[in-house]
DOKEPA-333567 format. One record per residue (C-alpha): residue number from 1; x, y, z. Coordinates in steps of 0.05 Angstrom, whole numbers, plus 5000, padded with zeros to 4 digits. Example, Ala and Ser with C-alpha at 12.3 -4.5 7.8 and 13.67 -1.06 7.14 Angstrom:
# DOKEPA-333567
REC   i    u    v    w
REC   1 5246 4910 5156
REC   2 5273 4979 5143
//
This chain:
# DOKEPA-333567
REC   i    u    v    w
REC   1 8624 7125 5541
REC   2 8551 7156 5557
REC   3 8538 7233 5540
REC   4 8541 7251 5611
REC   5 8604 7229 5623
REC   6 8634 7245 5557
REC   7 8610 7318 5554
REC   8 8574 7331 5620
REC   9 8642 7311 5661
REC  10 8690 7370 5632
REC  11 8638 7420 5616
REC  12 8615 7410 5696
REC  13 8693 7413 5714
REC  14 8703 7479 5658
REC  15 8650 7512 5699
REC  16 8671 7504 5767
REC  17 8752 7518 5747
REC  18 8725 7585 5719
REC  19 8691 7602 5782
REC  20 8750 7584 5812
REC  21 8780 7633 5773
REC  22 8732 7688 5802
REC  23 8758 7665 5870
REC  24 8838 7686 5853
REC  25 8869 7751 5832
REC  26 8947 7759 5810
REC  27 8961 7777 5885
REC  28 8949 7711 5912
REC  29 9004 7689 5869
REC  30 9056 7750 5875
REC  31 9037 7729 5957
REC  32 9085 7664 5944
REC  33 9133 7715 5960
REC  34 9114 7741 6035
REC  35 9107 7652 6045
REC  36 9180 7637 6005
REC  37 9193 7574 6049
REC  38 9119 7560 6069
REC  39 9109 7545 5985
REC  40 9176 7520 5972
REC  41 9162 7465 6028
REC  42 9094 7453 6009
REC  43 9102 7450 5943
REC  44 9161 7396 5940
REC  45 9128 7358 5997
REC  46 9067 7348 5962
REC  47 9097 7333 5897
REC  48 9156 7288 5913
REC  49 9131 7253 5987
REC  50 9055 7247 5961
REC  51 9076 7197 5900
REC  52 9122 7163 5941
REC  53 9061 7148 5994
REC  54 9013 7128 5941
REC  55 9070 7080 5908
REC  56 9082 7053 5975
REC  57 9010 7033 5987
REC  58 9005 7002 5914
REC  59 9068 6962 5935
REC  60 9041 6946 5993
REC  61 8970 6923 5974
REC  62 8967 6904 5916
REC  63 8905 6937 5889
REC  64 8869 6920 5827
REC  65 8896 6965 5768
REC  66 8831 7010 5766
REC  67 8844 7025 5839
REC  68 8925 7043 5830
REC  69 8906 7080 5772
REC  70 8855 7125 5804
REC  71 8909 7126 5865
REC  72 8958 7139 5824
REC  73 8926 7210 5790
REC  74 8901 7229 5849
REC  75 8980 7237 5885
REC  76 9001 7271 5817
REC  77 8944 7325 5827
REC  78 8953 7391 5847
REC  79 8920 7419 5909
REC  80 8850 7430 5904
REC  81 8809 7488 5924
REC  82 8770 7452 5974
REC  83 8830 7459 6024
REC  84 8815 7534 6029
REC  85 8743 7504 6059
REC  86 8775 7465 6112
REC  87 8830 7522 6128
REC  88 8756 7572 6136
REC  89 8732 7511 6185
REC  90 8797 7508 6226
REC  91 8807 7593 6226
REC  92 8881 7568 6194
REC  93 8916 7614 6145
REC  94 8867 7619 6090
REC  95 8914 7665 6053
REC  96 8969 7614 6048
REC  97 8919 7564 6029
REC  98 8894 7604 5970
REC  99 8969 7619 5946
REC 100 8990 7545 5950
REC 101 8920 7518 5908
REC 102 8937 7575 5855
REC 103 9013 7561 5853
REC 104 9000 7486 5854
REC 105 8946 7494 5790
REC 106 8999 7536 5753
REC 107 9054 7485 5764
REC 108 9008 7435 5742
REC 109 9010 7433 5670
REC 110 9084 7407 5683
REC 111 9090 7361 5754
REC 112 9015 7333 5740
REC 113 9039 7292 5677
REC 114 9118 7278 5700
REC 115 9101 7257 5768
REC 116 9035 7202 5736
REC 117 9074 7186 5681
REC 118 9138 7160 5716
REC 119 9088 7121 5767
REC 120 9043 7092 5714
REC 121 9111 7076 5686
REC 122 9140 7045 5743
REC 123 9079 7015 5780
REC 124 9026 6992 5719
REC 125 9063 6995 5647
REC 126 9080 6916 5664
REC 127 9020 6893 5702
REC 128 8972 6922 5659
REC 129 9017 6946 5602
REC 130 8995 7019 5603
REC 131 9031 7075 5581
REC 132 9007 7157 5605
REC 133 9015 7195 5535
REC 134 9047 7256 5577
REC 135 9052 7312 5526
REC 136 8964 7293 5514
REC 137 8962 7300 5596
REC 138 9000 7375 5583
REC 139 8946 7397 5533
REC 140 8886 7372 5580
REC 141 8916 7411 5646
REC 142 8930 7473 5609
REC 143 8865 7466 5572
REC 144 8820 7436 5628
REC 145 8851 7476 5687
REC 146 8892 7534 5668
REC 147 8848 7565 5620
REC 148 8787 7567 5653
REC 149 8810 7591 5718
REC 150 8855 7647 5674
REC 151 8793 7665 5650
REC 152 8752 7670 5717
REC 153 8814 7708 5745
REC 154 8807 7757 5677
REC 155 8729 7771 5700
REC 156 8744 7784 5768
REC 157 8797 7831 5743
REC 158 8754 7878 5699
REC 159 8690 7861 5727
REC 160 8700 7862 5810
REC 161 8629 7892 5816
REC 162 8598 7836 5782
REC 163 8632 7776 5823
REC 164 8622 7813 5891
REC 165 8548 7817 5875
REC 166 8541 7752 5849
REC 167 8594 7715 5894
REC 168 8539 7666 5934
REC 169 8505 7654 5874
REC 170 8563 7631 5842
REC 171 8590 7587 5895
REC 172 8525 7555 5900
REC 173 8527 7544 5832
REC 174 8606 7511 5839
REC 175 8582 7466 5896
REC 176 8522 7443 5857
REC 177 8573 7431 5793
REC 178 8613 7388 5840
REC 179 8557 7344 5871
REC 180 8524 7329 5803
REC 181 8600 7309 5784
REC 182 8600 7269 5837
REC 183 8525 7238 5818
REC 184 8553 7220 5753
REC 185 8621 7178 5776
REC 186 8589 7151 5825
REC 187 8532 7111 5781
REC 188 8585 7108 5729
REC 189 8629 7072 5766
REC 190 8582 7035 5821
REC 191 8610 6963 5798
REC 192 8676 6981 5793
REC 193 8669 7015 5869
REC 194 8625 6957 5894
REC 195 8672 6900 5874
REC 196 8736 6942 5912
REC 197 8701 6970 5958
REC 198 8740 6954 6028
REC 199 8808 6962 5988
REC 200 8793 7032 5964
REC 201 8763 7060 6033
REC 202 8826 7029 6059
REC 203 8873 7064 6014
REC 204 8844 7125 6014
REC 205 8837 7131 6095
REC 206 8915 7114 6096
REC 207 8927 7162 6033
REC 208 8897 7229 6071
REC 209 8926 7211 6137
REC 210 8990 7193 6116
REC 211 8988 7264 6070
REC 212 8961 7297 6136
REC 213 9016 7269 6181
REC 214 9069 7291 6127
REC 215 9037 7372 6123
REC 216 9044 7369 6201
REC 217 9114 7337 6211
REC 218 9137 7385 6153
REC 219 9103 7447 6194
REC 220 9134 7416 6257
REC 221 9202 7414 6224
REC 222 9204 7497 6211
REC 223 9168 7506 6288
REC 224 9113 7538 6244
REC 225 9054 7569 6280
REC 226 8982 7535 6298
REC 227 8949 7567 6231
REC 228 9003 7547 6185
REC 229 8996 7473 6209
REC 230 8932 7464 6203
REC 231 8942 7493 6132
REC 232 8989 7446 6111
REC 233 8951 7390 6153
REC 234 8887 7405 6092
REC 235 8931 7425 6045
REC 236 8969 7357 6033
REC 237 8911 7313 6027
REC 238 8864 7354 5982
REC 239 8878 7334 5913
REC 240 8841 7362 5849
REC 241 8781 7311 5835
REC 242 8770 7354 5777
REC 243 8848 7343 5746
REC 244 8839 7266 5757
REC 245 8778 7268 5721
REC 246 8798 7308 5658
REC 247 8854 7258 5648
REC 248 8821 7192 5663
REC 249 8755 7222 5613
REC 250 8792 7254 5553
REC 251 8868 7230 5557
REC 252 8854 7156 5585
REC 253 8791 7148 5565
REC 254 8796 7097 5635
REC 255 8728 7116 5680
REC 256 8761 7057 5717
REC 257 8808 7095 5754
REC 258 8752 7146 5776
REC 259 8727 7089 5823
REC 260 8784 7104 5869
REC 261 8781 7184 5865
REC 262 8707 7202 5874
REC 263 8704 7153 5937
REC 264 8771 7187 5952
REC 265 8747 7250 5956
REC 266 8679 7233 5996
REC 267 8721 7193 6051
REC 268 8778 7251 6054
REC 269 8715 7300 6066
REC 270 8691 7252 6122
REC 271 8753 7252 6157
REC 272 8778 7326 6152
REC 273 8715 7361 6166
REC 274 8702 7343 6233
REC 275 8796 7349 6241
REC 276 8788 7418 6225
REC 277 8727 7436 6263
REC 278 8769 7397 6327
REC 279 8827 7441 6308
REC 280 8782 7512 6314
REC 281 8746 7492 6385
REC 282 8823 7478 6412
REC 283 8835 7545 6387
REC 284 8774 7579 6415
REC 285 8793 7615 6474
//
């Protein structure tokens, strides 16, 4: 495993979680109480429906391991922060959005690990006899994600003046984390991606709408308003890249199953940019 990945990967991802950090405060959480059933719904949509969908299109197609792998961590990840940029494109509920990424981090450290390790369990131990240590898959979400964006969250607290001043700076510096992140996967794992190519872009179109369709029909089920279904239309299919990559890099030690995730994420941007930018001109007066 090369320096850059080995090193560059989670000090990259420990940088960007602790600006994600800067981005939360302990109200965004305590707000899971003004949205009880909008985060109960969410929440146990995303971690109980999500799996099932990803274990239905392993079943279904058959993917090489490195591909149901990658599939595999990205339905067991939390919610990632880049739904709160397609909820600003669409003019959903950006508040909502913020309090389901920073309840879906916290609960993290527990669901990430249960939910991949029954999966890997039932879907991969026998094909390619592979085991998830869970407990090592705790320690790297607390470690990776938890602590970092506890400690972002701790700056913001005692130093507001310094975040507010520095807040473009710093999510400049976040974006730029995440495309040199991406730099490094995707050379990493360019053989890996060229040799699945079609059945990857195929999973992962029919991963985000399939998580899409769920967020609405869940939002359609409580007659929720326009905002709050967009929100959960984002919300479902943005996983945590980052999460996916601290296991596969220091737990796994499998790069393999980043093949599916990185193209994931560039082929979920593809599709729910321009969704959400549809979504605000319909609600354009």
């Amino acid at each position: 495993m090369s320096p850059a990945v080995a090193v560059g990967l989670p000090l990259l991802i420990m940088l960007a979680m602790t600006i994600v950090g800067l981005e939360l405060t302990v109200a965004d959480i305590r707000r899971v109480l003004h949205y009880p059933l909008h985060v109960a719904a969410a929440l146990l949509g995303q971690s109980l429906v999500l799996p099932l969908l990803a274990a239905a299109l392993i079943l279904m197609m058959h993917p090489q391991p490195a591909v149901a792998g990658g599939l595999i961590l990205v339905a067991a990840a939390p919610q990632a922060i880049s739904s709160n940029f397609f909820c600003l494109l669409a003019r959903a509920d950006i508040a909502l959005s913020v309090t389901l990424t920073a309840v879906s981090s916290a609960l993290a450290v527990f669901s990430t690990p249960l939910i991949a390790g029954l999966m890997f369990g039932l879907l991969l131990e026998q094909e390619a006899g592979f085991v998830l240590p869970v407990l090592a898959v705790m320690r790297q979400v607390a470690t990776g994600l938890l602590l970092p964006v506890g400690a972002g969250m701790l700056v913001r607290h005692f130093a507001p003046g310094f975040v507010a001043r520095h807040r473009k700076h710093l999510q400049s510096l976040s974006l730029a984390a995440l495309g040199v992140m991406l730099v490094i996967l995707l050379v990493n794992q360019a053989r890996t991606i060229q040799d699945n190519l079609a059945t990857i872009v195929l999973a992962a179109v029919l991963f985000t709408a399939g998580a899409a369709a769920l967020g609405f029909g869940v939002a359609k089920a409580f007659s929720w308003s326009r905002e709050d279904m967009v929100t959960l239309i984002a919300a479902f299919p943005s996983r945590s890249l980052s999460i996916a990559t601290l296991i596969a890099v220091n737990v796994l030690g499998r790069l393999e199953f980043l093949s599916f995730a990185v193209v994931f994420f560039l082929v979920q941007a593809v599709l729910l940019v321009p969704a959400m930018i549809l979504a605000r001109s319909r609600a354009d007066p």
